[in-house]
MIDOKE-550197 format. One record per residue: chain; x, y, z of N, C-alpha, C, O in turn. Coordinates in steps of 0.05 Angstrom, whole numbers, padded with zeros to 5 digits. Example, Ala and Ser with C-alpha at 12.3 -4.5 7.8 and 13.67 -1.06 7.14 Angstrom:
BEGIN
+-------+--------+--------+--------+--------+--------+--------+--------+--------+--------+--------+--------+--------+
! kette !    n.X !    n.Y !    n.Z !   ca.X !   ca.Y !   ca.Z !    c.X !    c.Y !    c.Z !    o.X !    o.Y !    o.Z !
+-------+--------+--------+--------+--------+--------+--------+--------+--------+--------+--------+--------+--------+
!     A !  00264 ! -00114 !  00156 !  00246 ! -00090 !  00156 !  00264 ! -00066 !  00156 !  00285 ! -00066 !  00169 !
!     A !  00257 ! -00045 !  00142 !  00273 ! -00021 !  00143 !  00258 !  00001 !  00157 !  00268 !  00023 !  00161 !
+-------+--------+--------+--------+--------+--------+--------+--------+--------+--------+--------+--------+--------+
//
This chain:
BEGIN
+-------+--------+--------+--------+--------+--------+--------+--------+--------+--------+--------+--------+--------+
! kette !    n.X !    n.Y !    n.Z !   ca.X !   ca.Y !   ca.Z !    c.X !    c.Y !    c.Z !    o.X !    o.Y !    o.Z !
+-------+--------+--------+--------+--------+--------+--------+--------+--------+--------+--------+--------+--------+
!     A ! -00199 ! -00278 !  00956 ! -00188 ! -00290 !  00932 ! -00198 ! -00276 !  00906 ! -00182 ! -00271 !  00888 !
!     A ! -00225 ! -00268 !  00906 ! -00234 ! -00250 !  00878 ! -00218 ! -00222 !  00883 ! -00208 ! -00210 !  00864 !
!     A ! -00216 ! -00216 !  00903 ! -00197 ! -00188 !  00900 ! -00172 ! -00195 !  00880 ! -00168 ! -00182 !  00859 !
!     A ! -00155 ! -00217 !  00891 ! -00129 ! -00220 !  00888 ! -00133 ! -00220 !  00855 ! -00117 ! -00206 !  00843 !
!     A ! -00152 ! -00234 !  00839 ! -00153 ! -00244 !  00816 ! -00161 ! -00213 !  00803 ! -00145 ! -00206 !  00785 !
!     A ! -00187 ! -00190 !  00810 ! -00193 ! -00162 !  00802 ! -00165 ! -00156 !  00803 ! -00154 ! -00151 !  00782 !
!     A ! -00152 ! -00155 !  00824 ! -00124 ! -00130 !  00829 ! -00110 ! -00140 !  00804 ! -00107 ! -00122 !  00787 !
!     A ! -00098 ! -00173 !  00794 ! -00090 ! -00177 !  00776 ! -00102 ! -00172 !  00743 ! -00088 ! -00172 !  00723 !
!     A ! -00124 ! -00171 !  00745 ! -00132 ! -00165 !  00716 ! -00132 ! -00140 !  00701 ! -00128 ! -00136 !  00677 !
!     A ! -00139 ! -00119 !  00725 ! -00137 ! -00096 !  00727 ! -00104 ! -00084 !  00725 ! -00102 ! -00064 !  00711 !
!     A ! -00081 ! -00093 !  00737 ! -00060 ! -00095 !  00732 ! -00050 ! -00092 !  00703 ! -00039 ! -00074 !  00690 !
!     A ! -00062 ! -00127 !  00696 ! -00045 ! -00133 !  00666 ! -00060 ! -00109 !  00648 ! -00046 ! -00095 !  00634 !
!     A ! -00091 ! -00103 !  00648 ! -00105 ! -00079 !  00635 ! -00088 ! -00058 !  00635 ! -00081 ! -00050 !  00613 !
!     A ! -00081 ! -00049 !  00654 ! -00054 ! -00017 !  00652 ! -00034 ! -00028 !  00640 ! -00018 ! -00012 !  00629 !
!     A ! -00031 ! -00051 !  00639 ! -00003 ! -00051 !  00632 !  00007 ! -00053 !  00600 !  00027 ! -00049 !  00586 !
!     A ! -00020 ! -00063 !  00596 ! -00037 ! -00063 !  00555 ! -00037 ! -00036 !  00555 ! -00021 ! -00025 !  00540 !
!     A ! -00053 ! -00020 !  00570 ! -00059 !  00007 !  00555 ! -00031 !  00012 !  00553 ! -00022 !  00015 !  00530 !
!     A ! -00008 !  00016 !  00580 !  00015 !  00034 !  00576 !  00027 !  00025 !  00547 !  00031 !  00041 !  00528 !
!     A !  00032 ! -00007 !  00547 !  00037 ! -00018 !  00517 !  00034 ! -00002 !  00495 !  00052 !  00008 !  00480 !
!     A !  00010 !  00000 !  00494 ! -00008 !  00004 !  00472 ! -00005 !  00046 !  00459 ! -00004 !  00057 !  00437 !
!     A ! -00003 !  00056 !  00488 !  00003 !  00082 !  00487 !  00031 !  00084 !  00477 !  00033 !  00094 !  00454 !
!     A !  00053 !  00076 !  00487 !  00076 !  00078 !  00484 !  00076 !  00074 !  00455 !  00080 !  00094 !  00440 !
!     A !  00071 !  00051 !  00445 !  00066 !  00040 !  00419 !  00072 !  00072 !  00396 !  00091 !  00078 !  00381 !
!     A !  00047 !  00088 !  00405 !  00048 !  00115 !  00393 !  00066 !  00128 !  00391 !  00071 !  00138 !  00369 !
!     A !  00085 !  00134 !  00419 !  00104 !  00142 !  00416 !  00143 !  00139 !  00408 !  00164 !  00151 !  00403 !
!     A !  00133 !  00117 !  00411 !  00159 !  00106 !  00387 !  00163 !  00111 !  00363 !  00143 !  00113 !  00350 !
!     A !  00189 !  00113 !  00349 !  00199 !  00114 !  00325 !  00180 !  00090 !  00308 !  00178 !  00069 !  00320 !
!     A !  00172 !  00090 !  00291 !  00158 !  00069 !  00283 !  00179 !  00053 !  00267 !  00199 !  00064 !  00256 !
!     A !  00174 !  00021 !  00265 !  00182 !  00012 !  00248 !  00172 !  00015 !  00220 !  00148 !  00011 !  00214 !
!     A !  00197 !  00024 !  00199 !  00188 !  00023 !  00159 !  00198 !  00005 !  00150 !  00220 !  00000 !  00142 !
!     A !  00176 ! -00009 !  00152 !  00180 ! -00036 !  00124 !  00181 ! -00025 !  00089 !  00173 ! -00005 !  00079 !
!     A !  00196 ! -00049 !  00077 !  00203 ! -00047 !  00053 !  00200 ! -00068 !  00030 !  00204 ! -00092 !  00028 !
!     A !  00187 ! -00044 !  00011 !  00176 ! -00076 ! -00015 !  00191 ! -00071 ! -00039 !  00199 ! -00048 ! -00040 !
!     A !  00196 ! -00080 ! -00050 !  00214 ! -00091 ! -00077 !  00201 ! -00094 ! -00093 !  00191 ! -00116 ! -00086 !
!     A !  00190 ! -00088 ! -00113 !  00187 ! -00109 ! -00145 !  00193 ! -00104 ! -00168 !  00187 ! -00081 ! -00176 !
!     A !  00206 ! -00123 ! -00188 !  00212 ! -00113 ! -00214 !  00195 ! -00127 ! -00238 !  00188 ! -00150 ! -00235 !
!     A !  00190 ! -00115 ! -00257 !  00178 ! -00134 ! -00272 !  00186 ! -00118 ! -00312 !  00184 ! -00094 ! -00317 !
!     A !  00192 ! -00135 ! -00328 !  00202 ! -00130 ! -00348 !  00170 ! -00136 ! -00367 !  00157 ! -00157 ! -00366 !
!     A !  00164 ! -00114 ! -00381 !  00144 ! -00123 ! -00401 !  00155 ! -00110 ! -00432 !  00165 ! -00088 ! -00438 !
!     A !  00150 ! -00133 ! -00447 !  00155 ! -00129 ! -00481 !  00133 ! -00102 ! -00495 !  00114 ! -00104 ! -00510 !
!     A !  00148 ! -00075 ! -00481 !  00125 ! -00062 ! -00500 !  00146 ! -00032 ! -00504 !  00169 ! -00025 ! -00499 !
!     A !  00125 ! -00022 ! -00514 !  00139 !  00013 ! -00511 !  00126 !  00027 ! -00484 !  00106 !  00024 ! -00471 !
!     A !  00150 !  00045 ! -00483 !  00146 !  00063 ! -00456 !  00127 !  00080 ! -00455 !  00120 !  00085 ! -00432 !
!     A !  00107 !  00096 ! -00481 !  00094 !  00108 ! -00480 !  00066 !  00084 ! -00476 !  00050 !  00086 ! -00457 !
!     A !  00065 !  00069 ! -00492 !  00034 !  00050 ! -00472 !  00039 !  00043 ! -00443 !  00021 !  00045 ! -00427 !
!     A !  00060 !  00037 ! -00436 !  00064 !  00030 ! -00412 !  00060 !  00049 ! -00385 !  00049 !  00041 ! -00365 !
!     A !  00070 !  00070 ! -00386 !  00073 !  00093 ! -00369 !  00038 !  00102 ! -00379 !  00027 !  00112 ! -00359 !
!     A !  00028 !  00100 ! -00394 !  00003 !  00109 ! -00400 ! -00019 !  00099 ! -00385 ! -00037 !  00114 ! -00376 !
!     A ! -00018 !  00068 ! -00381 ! -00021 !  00047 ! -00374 ! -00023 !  00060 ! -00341 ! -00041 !  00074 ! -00332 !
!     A ! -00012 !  00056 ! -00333 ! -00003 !  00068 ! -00305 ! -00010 !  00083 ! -00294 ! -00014 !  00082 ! -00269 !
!     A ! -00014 !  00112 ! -00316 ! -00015 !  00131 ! -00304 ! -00047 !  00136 ! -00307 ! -00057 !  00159 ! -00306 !
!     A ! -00058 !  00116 ! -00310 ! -00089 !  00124 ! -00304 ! -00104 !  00103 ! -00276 ! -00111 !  00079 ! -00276 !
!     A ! -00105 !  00120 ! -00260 ! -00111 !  00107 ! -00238 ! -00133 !  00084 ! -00245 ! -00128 !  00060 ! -00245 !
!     A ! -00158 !  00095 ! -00251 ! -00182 !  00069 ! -00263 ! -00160 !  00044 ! -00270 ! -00170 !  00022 ! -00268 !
!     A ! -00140 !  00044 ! -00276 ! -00130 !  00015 ! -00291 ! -00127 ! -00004 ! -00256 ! -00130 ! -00028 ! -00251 !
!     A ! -00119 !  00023 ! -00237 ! -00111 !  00003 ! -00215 ! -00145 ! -00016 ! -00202 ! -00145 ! -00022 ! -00178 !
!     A ! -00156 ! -00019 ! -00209 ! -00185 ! -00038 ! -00198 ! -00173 ! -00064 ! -00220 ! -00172 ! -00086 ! -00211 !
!     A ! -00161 ! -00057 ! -00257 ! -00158 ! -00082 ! -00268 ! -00129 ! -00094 ! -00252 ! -00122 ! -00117 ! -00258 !
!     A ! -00113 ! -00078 ! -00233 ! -00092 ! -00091 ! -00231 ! -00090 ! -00098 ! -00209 ! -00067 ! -00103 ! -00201 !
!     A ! -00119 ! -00100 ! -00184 ! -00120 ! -00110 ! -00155 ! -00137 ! -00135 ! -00154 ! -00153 ! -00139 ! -00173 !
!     A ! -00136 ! -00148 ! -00140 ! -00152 ! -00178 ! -00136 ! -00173 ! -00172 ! -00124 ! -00173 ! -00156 ! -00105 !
!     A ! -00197 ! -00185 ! -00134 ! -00219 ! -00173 ! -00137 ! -00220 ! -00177 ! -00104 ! -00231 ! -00160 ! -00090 !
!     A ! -00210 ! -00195 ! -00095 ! -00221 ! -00191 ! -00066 ! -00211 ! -00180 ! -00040 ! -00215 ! -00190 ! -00018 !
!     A ! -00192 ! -00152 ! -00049 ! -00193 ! -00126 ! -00040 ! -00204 ! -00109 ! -00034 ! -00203 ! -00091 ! -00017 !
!     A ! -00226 ! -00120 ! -00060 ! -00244 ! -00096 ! -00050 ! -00251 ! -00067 ! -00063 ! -00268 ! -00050 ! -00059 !
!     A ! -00224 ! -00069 ! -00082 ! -00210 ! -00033 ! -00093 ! -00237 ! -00023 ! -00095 ! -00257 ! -00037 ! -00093 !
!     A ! -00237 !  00000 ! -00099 ! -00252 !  00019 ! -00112 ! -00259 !  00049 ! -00112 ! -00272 !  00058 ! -00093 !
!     A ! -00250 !  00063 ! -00129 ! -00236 !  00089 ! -00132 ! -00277 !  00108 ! -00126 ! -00299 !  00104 ! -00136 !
!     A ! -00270 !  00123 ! -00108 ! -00282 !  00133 ! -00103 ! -00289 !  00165 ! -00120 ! -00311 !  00176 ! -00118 !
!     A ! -00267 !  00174 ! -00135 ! -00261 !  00200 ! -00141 ! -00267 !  00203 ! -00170 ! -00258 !  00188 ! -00187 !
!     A ! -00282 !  00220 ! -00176 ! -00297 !  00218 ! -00205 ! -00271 !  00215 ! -00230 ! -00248 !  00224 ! -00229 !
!     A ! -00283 !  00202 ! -00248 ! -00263 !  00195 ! -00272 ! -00267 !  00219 ! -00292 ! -00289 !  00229 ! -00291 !
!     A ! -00253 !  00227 ! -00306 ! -00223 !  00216 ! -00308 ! -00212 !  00229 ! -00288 ! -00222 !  00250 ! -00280 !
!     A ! -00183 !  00215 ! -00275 ! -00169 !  00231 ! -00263 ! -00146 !  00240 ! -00271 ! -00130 !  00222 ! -00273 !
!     A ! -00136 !  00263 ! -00277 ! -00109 !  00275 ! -00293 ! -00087 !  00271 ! -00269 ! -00086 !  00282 ! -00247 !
!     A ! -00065 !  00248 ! -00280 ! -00050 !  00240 ! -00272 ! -00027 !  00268 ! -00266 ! -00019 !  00276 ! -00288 !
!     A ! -00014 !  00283 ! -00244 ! -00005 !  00300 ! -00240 !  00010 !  00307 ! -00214 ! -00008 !  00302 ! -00198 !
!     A !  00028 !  00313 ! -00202 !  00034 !  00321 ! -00179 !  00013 !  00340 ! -00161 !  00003 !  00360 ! -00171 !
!     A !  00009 !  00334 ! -00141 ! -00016 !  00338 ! -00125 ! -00046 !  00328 ! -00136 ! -00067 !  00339 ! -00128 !
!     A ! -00046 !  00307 ! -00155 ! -00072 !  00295 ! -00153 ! -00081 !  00283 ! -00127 ! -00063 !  00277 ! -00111 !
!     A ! -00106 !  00278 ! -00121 ! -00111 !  00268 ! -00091 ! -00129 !  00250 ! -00104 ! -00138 !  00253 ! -00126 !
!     A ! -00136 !  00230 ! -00089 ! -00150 !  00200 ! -00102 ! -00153 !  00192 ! -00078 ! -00139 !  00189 ! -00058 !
!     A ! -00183 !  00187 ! -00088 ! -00198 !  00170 ! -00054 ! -00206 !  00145 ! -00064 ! -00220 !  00145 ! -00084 !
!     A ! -00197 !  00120 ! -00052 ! -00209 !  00098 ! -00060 ! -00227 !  00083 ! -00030 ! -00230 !  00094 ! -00009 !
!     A ! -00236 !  00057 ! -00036 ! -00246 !  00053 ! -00011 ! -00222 !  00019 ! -00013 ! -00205 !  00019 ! -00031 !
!     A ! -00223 !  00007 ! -00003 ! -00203 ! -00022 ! -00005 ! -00204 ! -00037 !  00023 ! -00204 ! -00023 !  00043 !
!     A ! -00205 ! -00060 !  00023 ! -00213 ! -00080 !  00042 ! -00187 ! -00084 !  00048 ! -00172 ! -00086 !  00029 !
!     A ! -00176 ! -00087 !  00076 ! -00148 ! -00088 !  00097 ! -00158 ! -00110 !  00113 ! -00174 ! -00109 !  00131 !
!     A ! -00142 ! -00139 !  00100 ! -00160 ! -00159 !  00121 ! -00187 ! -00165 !  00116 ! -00197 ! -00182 !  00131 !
!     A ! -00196 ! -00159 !  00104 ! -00234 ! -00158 !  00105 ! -00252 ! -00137 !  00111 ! -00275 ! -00130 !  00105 !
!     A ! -00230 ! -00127 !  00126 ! -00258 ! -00092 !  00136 ! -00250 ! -00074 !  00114 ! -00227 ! -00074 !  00107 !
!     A ! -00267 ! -00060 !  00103 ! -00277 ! -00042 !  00088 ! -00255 ! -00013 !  00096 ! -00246 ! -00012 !  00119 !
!     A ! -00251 ! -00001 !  00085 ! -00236 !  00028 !  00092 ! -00231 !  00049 !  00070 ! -00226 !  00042 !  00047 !
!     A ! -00232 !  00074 !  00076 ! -00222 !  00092 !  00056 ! -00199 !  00096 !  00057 ! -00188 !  00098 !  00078 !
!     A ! -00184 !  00100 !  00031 ! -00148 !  00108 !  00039 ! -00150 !  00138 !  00014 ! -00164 !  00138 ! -00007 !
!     A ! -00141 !  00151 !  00019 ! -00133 !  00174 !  00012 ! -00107 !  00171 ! -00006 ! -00096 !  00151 !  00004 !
!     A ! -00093 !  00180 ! -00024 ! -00068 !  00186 ! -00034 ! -00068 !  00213 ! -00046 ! -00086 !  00229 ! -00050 !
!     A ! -00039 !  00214 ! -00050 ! -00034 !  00241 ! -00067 ! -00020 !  00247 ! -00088 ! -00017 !  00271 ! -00086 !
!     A ! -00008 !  00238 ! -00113 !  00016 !  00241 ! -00126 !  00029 !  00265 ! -00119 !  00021 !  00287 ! -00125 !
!     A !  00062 !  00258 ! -00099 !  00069 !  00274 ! -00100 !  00093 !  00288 ! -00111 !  00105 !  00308 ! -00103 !
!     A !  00098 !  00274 ! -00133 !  00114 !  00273 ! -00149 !  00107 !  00250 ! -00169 !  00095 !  00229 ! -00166 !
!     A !  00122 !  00268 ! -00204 !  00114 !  00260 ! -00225 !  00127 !  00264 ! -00250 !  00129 !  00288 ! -00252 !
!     A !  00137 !  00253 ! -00269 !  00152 !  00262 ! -00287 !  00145 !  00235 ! -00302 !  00146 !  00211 ! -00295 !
!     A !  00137 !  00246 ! -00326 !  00117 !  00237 ! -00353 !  00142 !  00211 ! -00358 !  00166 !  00218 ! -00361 !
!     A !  00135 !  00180 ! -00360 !  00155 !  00168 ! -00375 !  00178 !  00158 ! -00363 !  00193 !  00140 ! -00371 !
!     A !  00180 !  00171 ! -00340 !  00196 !  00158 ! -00309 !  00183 !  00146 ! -00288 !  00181 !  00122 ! -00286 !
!     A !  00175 !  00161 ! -00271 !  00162 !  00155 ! -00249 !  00141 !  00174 ! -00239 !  00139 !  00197 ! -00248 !
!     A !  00126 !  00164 ! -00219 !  00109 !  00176 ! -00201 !  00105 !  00166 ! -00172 !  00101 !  00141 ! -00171 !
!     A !  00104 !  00181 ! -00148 !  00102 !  00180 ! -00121 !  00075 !  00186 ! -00118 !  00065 !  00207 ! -00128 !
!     A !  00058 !  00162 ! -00102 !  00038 !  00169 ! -00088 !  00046 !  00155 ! -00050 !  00057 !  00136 ! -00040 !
!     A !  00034 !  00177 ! -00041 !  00036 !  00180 ! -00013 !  00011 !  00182 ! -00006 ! -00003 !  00198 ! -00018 !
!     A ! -00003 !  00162 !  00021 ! -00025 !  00158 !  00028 ! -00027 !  00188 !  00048 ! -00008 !  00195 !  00063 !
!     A ! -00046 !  00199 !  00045 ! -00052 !  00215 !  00067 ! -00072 !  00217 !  00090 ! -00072 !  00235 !  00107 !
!     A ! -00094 !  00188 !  00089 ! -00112 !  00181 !  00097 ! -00107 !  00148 !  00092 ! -00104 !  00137 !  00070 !
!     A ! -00107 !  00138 !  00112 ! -00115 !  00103 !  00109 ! -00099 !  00082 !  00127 ! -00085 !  00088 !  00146 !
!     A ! -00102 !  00064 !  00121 ! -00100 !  00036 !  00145 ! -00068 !  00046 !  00154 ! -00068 !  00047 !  00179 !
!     A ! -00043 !  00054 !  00143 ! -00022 !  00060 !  00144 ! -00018 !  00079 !  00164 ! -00037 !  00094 !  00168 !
!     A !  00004 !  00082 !  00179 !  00013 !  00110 !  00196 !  00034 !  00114 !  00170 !  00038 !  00138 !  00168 !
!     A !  00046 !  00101 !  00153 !  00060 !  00122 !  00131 !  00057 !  00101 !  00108 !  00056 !  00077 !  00114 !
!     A !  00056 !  00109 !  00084 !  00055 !  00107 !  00057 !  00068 !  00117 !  00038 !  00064 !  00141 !  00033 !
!     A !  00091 !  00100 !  00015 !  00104 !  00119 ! -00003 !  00109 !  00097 ! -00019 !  00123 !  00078 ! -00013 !
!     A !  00093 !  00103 ! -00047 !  00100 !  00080 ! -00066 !  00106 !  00097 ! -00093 !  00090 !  00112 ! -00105 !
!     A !  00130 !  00091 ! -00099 !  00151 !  00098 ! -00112 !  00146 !  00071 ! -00139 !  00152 !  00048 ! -00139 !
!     A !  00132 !  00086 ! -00161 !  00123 !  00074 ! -00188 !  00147 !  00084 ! -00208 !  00143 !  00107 ! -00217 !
!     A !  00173 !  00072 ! -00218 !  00187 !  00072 ! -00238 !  00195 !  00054 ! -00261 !  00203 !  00031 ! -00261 !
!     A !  00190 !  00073 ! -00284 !  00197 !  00054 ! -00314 !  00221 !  00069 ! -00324 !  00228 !  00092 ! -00329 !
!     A !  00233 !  00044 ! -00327 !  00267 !  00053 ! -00343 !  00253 !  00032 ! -00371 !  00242 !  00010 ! -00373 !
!     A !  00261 !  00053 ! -00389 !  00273 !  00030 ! -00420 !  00286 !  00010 ! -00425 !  00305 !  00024 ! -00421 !
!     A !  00291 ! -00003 ! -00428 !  00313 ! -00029 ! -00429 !  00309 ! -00040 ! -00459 !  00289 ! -00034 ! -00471 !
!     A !  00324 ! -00052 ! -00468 !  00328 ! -00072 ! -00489 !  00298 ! -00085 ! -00491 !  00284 ! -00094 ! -00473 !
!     A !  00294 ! -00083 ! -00513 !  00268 ! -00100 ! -00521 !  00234 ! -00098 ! -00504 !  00213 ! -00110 ! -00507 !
!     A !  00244 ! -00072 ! -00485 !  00213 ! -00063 ! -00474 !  00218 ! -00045 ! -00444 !  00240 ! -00035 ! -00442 !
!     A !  00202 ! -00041 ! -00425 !  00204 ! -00028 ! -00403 !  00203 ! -00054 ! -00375 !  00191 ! -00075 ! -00370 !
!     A !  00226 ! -00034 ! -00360 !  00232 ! -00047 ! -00334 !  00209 ! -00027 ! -00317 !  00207 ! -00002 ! -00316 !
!     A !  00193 ! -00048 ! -00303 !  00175 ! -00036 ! -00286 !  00186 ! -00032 ! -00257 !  00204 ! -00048 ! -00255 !
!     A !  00183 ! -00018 ! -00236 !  00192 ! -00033 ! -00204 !  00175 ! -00004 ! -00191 !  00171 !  00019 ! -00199 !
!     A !  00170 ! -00021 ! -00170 !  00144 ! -00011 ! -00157 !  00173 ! -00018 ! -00131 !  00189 ! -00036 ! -00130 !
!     A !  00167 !  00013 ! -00108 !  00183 !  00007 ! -00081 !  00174 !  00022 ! -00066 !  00173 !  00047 ! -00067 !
!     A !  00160 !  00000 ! -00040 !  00145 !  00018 ! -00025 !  00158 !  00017 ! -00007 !  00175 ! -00001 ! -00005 !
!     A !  00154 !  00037 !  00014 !  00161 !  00038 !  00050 !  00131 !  00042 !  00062 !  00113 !  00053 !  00050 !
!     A !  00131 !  00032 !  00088 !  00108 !  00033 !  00102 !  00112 !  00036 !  00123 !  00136 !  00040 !  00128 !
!     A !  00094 !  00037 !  00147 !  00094 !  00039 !  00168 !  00060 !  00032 !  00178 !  00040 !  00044 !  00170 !
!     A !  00061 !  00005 !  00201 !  00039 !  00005 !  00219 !  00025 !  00026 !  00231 !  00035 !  00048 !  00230 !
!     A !  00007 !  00024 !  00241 ! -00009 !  00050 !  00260 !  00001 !  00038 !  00284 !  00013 !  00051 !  00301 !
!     A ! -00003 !  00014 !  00288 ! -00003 ! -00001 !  00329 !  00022 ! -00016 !  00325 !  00023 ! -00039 !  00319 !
!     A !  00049 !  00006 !  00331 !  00069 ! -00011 !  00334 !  00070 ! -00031 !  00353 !  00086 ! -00048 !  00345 !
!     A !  00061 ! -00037 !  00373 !  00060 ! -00053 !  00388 !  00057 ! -00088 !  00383 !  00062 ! -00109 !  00394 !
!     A !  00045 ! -00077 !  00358 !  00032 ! -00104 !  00354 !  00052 ! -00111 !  00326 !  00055 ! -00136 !  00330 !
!     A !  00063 ! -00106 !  00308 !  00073 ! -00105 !  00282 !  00091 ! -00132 !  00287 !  00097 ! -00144 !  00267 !
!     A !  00097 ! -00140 !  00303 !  00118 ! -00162 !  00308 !  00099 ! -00187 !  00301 !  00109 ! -00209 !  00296 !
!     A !  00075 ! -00184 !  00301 !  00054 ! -00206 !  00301 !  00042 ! -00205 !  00271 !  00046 ! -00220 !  00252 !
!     A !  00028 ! -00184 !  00273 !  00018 ! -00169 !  00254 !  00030 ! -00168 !  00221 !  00025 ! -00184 !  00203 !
!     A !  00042 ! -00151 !  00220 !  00062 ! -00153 !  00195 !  00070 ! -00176 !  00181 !  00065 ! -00181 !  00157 !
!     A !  00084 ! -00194 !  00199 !  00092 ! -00218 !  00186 !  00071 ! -00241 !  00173 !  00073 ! -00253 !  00151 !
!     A !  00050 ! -00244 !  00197 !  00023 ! -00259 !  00190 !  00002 ! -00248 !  00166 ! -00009 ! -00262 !  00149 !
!     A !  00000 ! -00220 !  00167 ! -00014 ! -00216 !  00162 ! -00011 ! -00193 !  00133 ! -00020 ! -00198 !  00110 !
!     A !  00001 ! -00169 !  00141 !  00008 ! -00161 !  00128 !  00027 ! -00153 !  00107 !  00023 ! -00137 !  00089 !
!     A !  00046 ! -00166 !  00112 !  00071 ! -00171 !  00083 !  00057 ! -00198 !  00072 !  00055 ! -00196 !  00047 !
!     A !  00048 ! -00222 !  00081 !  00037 ! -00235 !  00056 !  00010 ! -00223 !  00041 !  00006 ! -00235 !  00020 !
!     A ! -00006 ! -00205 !  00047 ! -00029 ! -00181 !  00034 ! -00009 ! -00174 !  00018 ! -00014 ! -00186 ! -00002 !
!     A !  00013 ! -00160 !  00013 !  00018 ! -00143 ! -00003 !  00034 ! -00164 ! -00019 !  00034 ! -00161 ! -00043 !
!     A !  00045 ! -00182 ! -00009 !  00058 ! -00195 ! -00041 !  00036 ! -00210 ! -00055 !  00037 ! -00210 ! -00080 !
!     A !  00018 ! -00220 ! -00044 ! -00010 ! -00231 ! -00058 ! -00026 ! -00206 ! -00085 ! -00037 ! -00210 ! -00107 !
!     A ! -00018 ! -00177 ! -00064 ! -00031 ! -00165 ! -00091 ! -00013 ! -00155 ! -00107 ! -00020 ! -00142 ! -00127 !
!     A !  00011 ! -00159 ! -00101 !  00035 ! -00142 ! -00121 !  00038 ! -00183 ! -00133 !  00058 ! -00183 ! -00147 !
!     A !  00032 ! -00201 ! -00132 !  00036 ! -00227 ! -00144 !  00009 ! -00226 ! -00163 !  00011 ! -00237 ! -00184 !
!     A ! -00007 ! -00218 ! -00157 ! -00027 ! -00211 ! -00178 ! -00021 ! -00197 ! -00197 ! -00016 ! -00204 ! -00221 !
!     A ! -00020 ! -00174 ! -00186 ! -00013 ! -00150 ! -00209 !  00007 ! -00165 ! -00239 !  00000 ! -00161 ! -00262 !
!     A !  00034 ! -00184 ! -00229 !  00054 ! -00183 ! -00238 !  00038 ! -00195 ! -00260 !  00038 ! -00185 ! -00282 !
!     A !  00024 ! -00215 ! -00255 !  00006 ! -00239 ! -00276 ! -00007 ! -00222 ! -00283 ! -00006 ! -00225 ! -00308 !
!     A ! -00025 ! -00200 ! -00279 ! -00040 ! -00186 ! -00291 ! -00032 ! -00174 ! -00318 ! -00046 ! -00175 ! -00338 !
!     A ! -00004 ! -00162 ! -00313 !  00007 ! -00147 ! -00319 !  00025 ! -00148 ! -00339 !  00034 ! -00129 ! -00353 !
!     A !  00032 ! -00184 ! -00340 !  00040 ! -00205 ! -00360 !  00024 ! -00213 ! -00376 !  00033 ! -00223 ! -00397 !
!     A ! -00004 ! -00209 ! -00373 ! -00023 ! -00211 ! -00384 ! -00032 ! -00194 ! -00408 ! -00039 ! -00201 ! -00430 !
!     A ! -00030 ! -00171 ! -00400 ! -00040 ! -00148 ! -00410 ! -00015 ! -00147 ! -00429 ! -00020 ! -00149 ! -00453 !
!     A !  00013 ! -00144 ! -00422 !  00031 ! -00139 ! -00449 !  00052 ! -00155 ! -00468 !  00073 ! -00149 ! -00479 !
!     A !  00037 ! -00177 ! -00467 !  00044 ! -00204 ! -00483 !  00063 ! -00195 ! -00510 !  00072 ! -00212 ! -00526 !
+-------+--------+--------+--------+--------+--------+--------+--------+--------+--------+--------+--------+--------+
//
C-alpha cells in the first residue's frame, strides 16, 4: 500500500515539473494596463515632473518598498538604465529598467531588463489639452511562471498594480491642484 501511495506522489511530482517546464516554453500571456489622468498645469512642469526618476519613490506607496538604487541625479534620456530595489508581494527584489525611448514633452518608454517580470514596457505619455496635460501611463506585461498566471495575476497581481497606479492618481492630484 505505501508503494501504491510513493508511485502516486512521485507521479503527480513529474507531472508539476512537466507543468512547470512547459510553462517556459509557451507563448506567454501579455497583460494590459490603461490609465488616464488630466492635471491643471503646464506641460513643461509636468513632463519635468516625470522625467526625474527620484519623483517615482513620491509617487509609489510606501509599502512597496521603492527605492532607486542608482546614484542621483539621473539624466532622463534614451538608454538611461535605473536600478531600483521594490517589494513584489512582500519579498524584496531588484528590477532593472532602461529608457528606451524618449522625446522631451511627449513621452518616454521604460523597459524592464532585470526583474519580477518575464516582459516589461511602460509607455509614459503627455498630450496638451484644454486647460492642462492629459497624462496616460500603458503598460504590457508578462509573468515569468506561466503556469500559474491564471491564479496569480488575477489575485494577486493586477490588483498590486491598480493599488499603485490608484495611488499615484491621488498623489498626483495632489501635487497639481
Amino acid at each position: 500500500m505505501n508503494l501504491n501511495k510513493k508511485n502516486i506522489l512521485i507521479a503527480v511530482l513529474i507531472i508539476l515539473f512537466i507543468v512547470l517546464i512547459g510553462s517556459f516554453l509557451r507563448q506567454p500571456k501579455i497583460y494590459t494596463f490603461y490609465k488616464e489622468q488630466f492635471v491643471p498645469s503646464d506641460m513643461d512642469t509636468v513632463f519635468e515632473f516625470f522625467s526625474r526618476p527620484e519623483n517615482l519613490e513620491k509617487i509609489t506607496p510606501s509599502s512597496m518598498g521603492f527605492n532607486i538604487i542608482t546614484p542621483s541625479p539621473i539624466e532622463m534620456k534614451e538608454g538611461a538604465i535605473i536600478d531600483y530595489t521594490v517589494k513584489i508581494m512582500g519579498v524584496p527584489m531588484r528590477w532593472r529598467t532602461m529608457i528606451t525611448s524618449y522625446k522631451k514633452n511627449e513621452y518616454f518608454v521604460d523597459e524592464q531588463l532585470k526583474g519580477p517580470y518575464s516582459y516589461w514596457h511602460h509607455r509614459h505619455s503627455f498630450k496638451e489639452v484644454e486647460g492642462g496635460v492629459l497624462i496616460i501611463d500603458e503598460i504590457t506585461y508578462a509573468l515569468p511562471i506561466q503556469a500559474f498566471r491564471k491564479i496569480v495575476h488575477p489575485v494577486l497581481i493586477k490588483p498590486q498594480i491598480e493599488q499603485i497606479f490608484n495611488f499615484r492618481f491621488k498623489t498626483i492630484q495632489d501635487k497639481f491642484k
